[in-house]
N, C-alpha and C positions, 0 to 999 in steps of 0.2 A: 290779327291781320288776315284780310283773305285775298284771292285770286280766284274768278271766275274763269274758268276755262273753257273757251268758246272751244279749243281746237280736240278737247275730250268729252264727246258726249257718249251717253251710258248706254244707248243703244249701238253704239261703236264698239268690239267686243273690245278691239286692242285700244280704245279709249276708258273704256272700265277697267281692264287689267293694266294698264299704265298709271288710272289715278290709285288703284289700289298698292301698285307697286311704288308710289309716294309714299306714301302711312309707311313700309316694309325698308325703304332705305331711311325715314329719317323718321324714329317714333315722336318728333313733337307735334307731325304734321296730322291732322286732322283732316278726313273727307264728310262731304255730304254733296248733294244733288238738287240744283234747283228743282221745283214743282212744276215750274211751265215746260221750257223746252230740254230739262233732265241734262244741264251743264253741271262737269265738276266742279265743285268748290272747295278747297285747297288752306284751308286754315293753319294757324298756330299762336301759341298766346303772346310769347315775347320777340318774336321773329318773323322775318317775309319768309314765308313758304318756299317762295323760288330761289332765297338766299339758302334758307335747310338743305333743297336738294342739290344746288351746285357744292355747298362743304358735305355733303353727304353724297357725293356722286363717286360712285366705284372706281377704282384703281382697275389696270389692264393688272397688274401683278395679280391681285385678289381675284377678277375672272380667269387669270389661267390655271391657277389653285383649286379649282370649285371642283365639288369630290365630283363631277359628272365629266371632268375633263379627260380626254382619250388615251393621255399618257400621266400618269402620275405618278412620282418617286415612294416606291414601295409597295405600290398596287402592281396589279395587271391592267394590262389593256381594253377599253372599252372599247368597242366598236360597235356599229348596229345592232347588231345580235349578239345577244346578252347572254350566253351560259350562267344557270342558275349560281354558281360556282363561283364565276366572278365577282357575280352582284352581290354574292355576300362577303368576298374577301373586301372590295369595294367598299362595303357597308361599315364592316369590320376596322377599318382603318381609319373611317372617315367620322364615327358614330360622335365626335363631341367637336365637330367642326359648325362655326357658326352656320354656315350653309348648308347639312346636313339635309333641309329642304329639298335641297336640287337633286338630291335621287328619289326621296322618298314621293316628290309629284312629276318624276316624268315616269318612274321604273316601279314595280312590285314583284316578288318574286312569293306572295299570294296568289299569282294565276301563272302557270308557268306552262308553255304547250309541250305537243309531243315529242318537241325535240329540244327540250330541257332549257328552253328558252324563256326570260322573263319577260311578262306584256308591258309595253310602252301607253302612258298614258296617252289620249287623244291630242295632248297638249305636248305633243312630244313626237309631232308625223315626221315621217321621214320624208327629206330634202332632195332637188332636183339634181343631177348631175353627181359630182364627187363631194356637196354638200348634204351629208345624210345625217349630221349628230346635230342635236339643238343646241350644243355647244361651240360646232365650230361656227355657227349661222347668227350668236351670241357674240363671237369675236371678235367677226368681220364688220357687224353693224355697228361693235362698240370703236372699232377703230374710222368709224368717222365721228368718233367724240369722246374722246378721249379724256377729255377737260373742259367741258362745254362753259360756255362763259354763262353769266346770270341771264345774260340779254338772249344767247342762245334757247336755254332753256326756258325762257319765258317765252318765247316767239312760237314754240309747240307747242305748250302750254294752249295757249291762246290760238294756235291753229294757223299761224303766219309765217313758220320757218317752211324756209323751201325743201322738198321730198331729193333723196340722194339716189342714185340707180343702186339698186339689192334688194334680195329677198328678204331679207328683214327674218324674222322669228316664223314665217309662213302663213300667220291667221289671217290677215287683213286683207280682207276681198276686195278693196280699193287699190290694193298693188298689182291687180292684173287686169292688161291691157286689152284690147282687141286680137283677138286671135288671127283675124284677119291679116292686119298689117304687121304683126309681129312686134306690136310696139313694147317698147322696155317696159322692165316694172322697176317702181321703185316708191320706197320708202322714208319715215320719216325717224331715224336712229335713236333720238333720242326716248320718242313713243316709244321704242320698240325693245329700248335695256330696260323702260319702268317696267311695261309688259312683261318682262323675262321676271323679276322680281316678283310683281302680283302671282304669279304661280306657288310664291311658295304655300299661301291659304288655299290652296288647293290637292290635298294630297291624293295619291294614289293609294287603290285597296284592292283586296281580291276575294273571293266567295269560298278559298280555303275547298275544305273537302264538307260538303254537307253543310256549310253556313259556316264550320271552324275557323275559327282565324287560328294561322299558325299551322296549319297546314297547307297543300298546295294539288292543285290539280290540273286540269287540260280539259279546253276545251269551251269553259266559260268566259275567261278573256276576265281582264280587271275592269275596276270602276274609280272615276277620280271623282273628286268633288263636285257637284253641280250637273253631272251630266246623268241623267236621265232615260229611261225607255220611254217611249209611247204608252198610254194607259191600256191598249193590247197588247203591250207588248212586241208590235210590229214595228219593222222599219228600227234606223241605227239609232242608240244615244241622243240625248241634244244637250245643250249645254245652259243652264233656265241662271237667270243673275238677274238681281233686283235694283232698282235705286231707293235710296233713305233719305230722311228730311235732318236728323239729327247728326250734328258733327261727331265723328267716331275714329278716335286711332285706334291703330292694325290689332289688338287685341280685342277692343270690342267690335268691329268688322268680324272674325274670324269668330266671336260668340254666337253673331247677327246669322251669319251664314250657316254656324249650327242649327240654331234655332231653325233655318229654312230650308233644311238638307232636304227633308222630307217634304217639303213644303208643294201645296196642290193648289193650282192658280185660282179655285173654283172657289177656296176660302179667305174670301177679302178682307172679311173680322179680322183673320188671325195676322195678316200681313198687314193691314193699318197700324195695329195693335203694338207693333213693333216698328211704326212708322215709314213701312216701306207703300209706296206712292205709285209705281210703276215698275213693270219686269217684264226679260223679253226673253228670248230661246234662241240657239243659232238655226242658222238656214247652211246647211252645209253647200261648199260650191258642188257641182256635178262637174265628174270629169269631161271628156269630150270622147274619151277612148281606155279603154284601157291600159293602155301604156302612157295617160296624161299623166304627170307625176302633180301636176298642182294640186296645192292644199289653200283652204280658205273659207272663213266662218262668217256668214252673213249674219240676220236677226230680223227676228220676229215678234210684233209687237205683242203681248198678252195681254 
């Protein structure tokens, strides 16, 4: 069975990491991309896709569990700024937790600065006001959906549920408003738990001492998955994601995405070849100020 999803298109970042965080909550489901206007498409063989994710839809218990959460029984405290120290007792505690994900793609303690701090992936900005953890921005959005019903979840899907006031996870350049009028932002919750999911094929790395993994240094900053320098090397990061013609659950996705780590847009053989059709790169937002705290990832077609 499939589901066409108008309201996830692949050039929408938090529509690509929302269909891929489908595959990651419920492995029967299957993604692929149409050809013409690059909508998700949402398969499974014995099952509605959108029936999969409503019984495979996260418990508030299980998100307040997740080893990235601020206070957790037998750790230390997480806060913004991550003492190397933490993050490994952190790590330590957490190493055989289904979700173990959730540090290794927002945190790496591979690049650590000078003041013994571990780098947060780009996937993992810090939040406006006294929202600064992508956990508590994770808990707020998941409590307007707690138990979403079928028909919920299909109406985002599809691009027809109505947007709730909040910041959401922070990528979605369509939650901010005119600066002018101050108009709210807001969000569409359900896009925005699949999106928190999709990160887990995204890990965090860091450039060690010398290239070493397994050491640590200052100064170079980590790298996650997909995000890229400029071919000068100039200007920040971008974040390069393809769409595919072939249905793939979360482990041949996360093969796909090996395969295109390195991947350079210049060679269309090798990305046909693997049946990718189209790929885009973010456009990151420009602050307004230096003290603007918004975050937000546009895209660029390739």
């Amino acid at each position: 069975m499939e589901v066409i999803c108008q309201g996830l298109p692949a050039f929408w970042i938090n529509g690509w990491l929302a269909a891929i965080g489908a595959t990651v909550l419920d492995p029967r489901i299957r993604l692929h991309w149409t050809t013409s206007d690059h909508l998700a498409v949402l398969s499974a063989a014995d099952c509605d896709p959108v029936d999969a994710l409503a019984e495979s839809w996260p418990k508030q218990a299980l998100l307040e569990d997740l080893p990235i959460a601020e206070q957790r029984k037998g750790t230390g405290e997480l806060q913004r700024k991550v003492p190397v120290d933490s993050f490994r007792q952190r790590v330590q505690a957490t190493r055989s937790h289904p979700h173990a994900w959730t540090l290794s793609s927002t945190m790496t303690d591979l690049s650590v600065d000078k003041d013994g701090e571990v780098a947060h992936a780009p996937f993992d900005p810090s939040g406006p006001g006294t929202i600064k953890w992508l956990h508590h921005r994770l808990l707020k959005t998941h409590n307007h959906v707690k138990q979403p019903s079928v028909q919920r979840i299909r109406a985002s899907l599809v691009g027809e549920a109505p947007r709730v006031k909040g910041n959401g996870l922070g990528f979605d350049p369509a939650r901010i408003g005119s600066q002018a009028d101050k108009t709210d932002i807001y969000t569409d919750p359900v896009v925005e738990v699949m999106t928190f999911f999709g990160l887990s094929l995204l890990p965090m790395r860091g450039p060690g001492v010398d290239g070493r993994l397994g050491s640590r240094t200052s100064g170079e900053g980590g790298r996650q998955r997909g995000w890229r320098k400029p071919a000068n090397s100039r200007g920040a990061p971008r974040f390069h994601w393809p769409a595919w013609q072939q249905p793939l659950d979360v482990h041949s996705i996360d093969a796909l995405l090996d395969l295109l780590d390195l991947w350079n847009p210049d060679r269309q053989k090798r990305c046909q070849r693997f049946g990718v059709h189209a790929a885009w790169r973010s456009a990151r937002y420009e602050a307004l100020s230096t003290n603007d705290p918004t975050r937000g990832y546009g895209s660029e077609r390739l």
